[in-house]
C-alpha positions as CSV (number, residue, x, y, z in Angstrom):
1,X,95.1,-1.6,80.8
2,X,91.4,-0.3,79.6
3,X,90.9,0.4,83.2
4,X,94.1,2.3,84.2
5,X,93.0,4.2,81.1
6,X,89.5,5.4,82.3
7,X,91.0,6.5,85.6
8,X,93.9,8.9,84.1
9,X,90.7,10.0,81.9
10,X,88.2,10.5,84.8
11,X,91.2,12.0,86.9
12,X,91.8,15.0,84.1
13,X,88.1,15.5,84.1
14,X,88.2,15.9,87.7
15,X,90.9,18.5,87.4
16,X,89.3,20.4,85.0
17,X,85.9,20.7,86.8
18,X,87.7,22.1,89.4
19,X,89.8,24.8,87.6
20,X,86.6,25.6,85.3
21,X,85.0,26.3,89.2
22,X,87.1,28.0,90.4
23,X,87.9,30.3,87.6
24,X,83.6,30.6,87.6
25,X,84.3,31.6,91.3
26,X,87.0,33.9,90.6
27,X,84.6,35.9,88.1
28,X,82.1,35.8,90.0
29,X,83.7,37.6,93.4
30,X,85.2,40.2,90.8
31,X,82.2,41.1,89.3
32,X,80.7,41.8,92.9
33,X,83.4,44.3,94.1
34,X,83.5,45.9,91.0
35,X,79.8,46.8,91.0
36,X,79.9,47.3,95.0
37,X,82.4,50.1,94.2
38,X,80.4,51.6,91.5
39,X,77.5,51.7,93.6
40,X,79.9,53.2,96.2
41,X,81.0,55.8,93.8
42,X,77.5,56.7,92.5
43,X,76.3,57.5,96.2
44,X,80.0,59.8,97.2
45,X,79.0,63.4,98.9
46,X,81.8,65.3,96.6
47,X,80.8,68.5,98.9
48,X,82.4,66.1,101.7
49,X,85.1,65.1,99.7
50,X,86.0,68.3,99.0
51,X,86.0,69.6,102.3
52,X,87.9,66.7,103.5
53,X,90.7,67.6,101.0
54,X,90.4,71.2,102.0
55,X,90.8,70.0,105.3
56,X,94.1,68.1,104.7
57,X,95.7,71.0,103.2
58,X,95.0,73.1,105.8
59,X,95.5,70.6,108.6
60,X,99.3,70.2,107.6
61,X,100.7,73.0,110.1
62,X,101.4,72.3,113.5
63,X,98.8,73.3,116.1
64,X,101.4,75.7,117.4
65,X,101.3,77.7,114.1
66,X,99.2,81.0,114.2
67,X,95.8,81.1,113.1
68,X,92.6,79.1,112.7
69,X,92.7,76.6,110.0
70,X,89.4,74.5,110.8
71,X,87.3,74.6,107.6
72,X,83.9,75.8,108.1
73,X,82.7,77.8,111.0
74,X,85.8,78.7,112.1
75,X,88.0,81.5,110.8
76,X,90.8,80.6,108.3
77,X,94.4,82.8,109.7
78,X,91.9,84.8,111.5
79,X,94.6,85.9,113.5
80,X,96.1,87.8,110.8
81,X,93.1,89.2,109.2
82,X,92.5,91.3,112.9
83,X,95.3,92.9,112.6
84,X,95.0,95.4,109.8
85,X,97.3,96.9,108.1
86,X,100.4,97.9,109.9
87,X,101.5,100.2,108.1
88,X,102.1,104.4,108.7
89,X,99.9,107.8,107.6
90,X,100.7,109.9,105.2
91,X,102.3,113.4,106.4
92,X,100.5,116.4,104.9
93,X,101.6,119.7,105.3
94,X,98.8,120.9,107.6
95,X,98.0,117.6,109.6
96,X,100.9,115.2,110.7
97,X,100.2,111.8,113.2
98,X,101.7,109.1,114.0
99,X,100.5,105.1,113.7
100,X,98.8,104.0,116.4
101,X,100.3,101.6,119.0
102,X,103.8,102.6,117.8
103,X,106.2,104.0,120.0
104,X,106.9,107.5,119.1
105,X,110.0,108.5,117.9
106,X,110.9,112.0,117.9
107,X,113.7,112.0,115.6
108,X,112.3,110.0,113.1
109,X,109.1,111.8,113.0
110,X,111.3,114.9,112.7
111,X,113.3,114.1,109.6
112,X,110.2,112.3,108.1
113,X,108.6,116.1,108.4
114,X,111.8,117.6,107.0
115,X,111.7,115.4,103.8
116,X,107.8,116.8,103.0
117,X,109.5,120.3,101.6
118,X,112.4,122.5,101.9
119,X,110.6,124.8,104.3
120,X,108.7,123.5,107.2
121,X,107.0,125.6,109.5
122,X,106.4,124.5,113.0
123,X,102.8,126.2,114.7
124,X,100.5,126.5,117.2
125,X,97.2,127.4,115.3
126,X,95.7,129.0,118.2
127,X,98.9,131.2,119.2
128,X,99.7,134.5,118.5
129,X,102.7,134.3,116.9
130,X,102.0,131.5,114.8
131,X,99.5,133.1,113.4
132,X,101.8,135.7,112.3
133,X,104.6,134.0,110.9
134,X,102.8,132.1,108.7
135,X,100.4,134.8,107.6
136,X,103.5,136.9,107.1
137,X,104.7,134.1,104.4
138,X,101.4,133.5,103.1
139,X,100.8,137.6,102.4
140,X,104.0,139.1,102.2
141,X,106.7,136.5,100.6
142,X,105.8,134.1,97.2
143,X,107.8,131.2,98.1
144,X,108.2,127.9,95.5
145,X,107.6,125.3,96.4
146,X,105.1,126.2,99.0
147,X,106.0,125.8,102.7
148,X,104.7,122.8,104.4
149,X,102.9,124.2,107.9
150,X,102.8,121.4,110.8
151,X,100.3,122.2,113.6
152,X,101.6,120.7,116.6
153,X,98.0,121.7,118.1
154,X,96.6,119.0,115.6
155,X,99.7,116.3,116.0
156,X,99.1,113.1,117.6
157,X,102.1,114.0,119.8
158,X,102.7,117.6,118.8
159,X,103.9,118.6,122.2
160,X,106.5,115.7,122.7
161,X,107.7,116.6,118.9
162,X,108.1,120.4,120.3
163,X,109.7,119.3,123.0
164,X,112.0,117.3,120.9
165,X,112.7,120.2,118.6
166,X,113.4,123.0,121.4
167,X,116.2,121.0,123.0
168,X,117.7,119.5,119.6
169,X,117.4,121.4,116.2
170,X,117.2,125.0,117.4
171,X,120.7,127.1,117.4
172,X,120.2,128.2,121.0
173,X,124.1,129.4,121.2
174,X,125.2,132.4,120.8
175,X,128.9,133.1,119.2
176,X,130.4,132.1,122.8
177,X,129.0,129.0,122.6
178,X,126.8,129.8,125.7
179,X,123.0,128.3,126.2
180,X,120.3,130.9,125.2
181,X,118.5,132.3,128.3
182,X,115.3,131.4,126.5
183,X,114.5,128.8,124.5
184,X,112.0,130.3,121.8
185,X,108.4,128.9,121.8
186,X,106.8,128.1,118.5
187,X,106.5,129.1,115.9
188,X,110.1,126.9,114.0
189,X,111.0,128.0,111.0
190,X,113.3,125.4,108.7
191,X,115.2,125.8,105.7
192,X,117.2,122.6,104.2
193,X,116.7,121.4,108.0
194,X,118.4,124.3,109.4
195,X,116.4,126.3,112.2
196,X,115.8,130.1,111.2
197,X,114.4,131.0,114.6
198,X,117.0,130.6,117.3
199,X,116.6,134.1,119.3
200,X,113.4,135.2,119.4
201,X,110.6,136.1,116.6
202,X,110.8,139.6,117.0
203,X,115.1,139.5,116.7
204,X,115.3,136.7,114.3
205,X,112.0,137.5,112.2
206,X,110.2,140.7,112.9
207,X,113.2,142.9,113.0
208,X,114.7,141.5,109.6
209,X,111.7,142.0,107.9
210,X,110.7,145.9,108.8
211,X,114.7,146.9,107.9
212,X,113.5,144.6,104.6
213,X,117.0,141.8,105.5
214,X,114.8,139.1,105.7
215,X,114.0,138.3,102.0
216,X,118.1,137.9,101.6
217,X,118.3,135.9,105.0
218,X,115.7,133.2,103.4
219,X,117.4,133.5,100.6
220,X,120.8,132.8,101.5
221,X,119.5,129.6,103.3
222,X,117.1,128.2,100.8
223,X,120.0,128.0,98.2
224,X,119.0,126.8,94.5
225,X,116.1,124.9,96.0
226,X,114.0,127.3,97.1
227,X,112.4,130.5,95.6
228,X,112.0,133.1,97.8
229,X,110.9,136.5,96.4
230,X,109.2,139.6,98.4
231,X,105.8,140.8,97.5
232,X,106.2,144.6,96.9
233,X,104.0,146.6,98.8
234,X,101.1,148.3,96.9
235,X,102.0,151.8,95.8
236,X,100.0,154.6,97.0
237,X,99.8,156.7,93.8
């Protein structure tokens, strides 16, 4: 019996000499990898971590999608950064173009010009006429609000807009609805969009003004939204 005894008490000891080792073992190969990975941590590049991240956020489009998105050297959407601004210029009175690399559209242009004022005058800066109409408003008339002047001289596409304005917005009809012989050149004079000269300066302009009908032809088309007033002449005495 004493000796059945001492092997069930050897046997336990057994046992636990082996658990203790292994639990020693267990510690031990913890306690490595846990300082392995600190020393791993200590020695990280965060610059590369960083621009690994970067890198995955960027790299999630397809390689179809427009634009660069390889960080560093190479351009980020460069694509889109080329291509400016897309937008169109501002009209001014004096100076009118159109956006680059668009086609031109005649009747667009147009009514963009129309909505700048009530009274638009279409010119030629270096013609004869032109000159004349609009010095005659300038000297002779006080109109408010001013009238906005478009050289067609100094448009992008000033003769395809005069073009477009000759065979479309001028009343070229007389009261037998038959063409005009003669399509007046410039200068185009509008009120509220409607075309004052249809005829000829000297019938529809010249004329009206020297027999003083002019001021109450303006008049009559400018409405409440225009004021249109004749400069009186300077008095002799």
């Amino acid at each position: 019996m004493k000796v059945a005894s001492n092997k069930k008490t050897s046997s336990k000891i057994l046992s636990s000499t082996v658990i203790l080792l292994t639990l020693v073992a267990f510690i031990y190969y913890t306690a490595s990898n846990v300082v392995t990975l600190y020393d791993s941590i200590l020695g990280v590049d965060y610059g590369q971590v960083e621009a690994a991240l970067l890198g995955i956020q960027l790299g999630g489009d397809s390689e179809g999608s427009s634009g660069d998105h390889t960080v560093g050297e190479t351009r980020i959407f460069s694509d889109k950064a080329e291509q400016g601004p897309t937008h169109s210029q501002l009209l001014t009175p004096d100076s009118v173009s159109v956006t680059k690399n668009e086609e031109f559209q005649p009747l667009a242009v147009f009514q963009e010009i129309m909505n700048t004022a009530p009274i638009v005058l279409f010119i030629r800066g270096d013609h004869a006429d032109s000159q004349y109409m609009k010095k005659l408003l300038d000297a002779e008339y006080e109109v408010t609000p001013p009238v906005a002047v478009v050289d067609l001289k100094k448009h992008a596409e000033g003769d395809k807009l005069q073009k477009y304005i000759m065979l479309n917005k001028l009343n070229t009809y007389n009261t037998n609805f038959k063409p005009s012989d003669d399509i007046p050149d410039v200068p185009y004079l509008f009120i509220n969009g409607n075309s004052i000269i249809n005829t000829s300066l000297d019938k529809d302009i010249k004329t009206l003004h020297a027999t003083g009908l002019l001021e109450e032809k303006l008049k009559s088309m400018a409405h409440e939204l225009v004021s249109i007033k004749r400069i009186s002449p300077p008095s002799n005495s």
